[in-house]
C-alpha positions in Angstrom: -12.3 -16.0 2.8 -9.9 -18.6 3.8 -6.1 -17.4 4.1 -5.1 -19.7 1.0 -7.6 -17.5 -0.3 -6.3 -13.8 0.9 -2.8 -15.0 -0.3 -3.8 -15.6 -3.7 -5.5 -12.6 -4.0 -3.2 -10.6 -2.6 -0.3 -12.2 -5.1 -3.0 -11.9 -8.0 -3.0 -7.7 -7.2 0.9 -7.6 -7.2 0.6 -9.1 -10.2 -1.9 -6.9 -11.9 0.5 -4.8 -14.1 -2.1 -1.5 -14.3 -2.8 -1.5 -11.0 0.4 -1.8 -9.9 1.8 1.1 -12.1 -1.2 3.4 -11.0 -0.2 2.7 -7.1 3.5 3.3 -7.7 2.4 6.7 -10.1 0.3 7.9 -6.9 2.8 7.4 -4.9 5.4 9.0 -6.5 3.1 12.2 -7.2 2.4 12.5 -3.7 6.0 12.5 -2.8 7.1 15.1 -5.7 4.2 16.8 -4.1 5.8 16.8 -0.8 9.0 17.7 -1.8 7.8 20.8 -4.2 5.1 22.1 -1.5 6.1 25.8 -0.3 8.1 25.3 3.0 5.4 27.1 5.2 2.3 25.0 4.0 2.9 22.4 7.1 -0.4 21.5 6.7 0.0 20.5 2.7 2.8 18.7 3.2 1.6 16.4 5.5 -1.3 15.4 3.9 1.2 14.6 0.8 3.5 12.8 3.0 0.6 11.1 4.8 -0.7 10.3 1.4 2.3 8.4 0.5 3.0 6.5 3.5 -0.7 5.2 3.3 0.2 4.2 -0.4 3.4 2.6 1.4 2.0 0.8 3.9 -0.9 -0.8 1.9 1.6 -1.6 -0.4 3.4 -3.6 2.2 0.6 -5.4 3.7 -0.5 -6.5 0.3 3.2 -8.2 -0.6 2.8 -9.2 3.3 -0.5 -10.9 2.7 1.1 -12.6 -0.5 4.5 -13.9 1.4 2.5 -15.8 4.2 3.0 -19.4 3.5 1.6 -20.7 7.3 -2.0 -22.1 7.3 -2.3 -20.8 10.9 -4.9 -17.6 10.7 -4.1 -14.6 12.2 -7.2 -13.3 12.9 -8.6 -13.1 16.4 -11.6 -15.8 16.9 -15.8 -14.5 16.0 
């Protein structure tokens, strides 16, 4: 897969209305789960919290990925 390639496919997810909704309901669940979690389940509210950064931060690489207009790869060489 060419990065011309990646970046399309990256833009085409961010604009994939079900998909999107779904990611941003996850992510949103995991945080109300987060917040409402009983304040001596440490171990619970991590996971939650965990669970949302990880929706974050895929999040983020996707609209990355999508943003990159350079032709230069970024990946190390085979």
């Amino acid at each position: 897969m060419t990065d011309d390639d990646r970046r399309r496919a990256a833009q085409a997810v961010l604009e994939h209305p079900i998909l999107m909704e779904l990611l941003n309901e996850f992510e949103q669940s995991a945080i109300n789960a987060t917040l409402n979690s009983k304040s001596t389940d440490h171990e619970g509210r991590l996971a939650h919290a965990t669970e949302a950064r990880t929706i974050r931060n895929l999040l983020s690489r996707i609209r990355s990925i999508a943003g990159q207009t350079e032709t230069v790869s970024r990946r190390a060489p085979a």
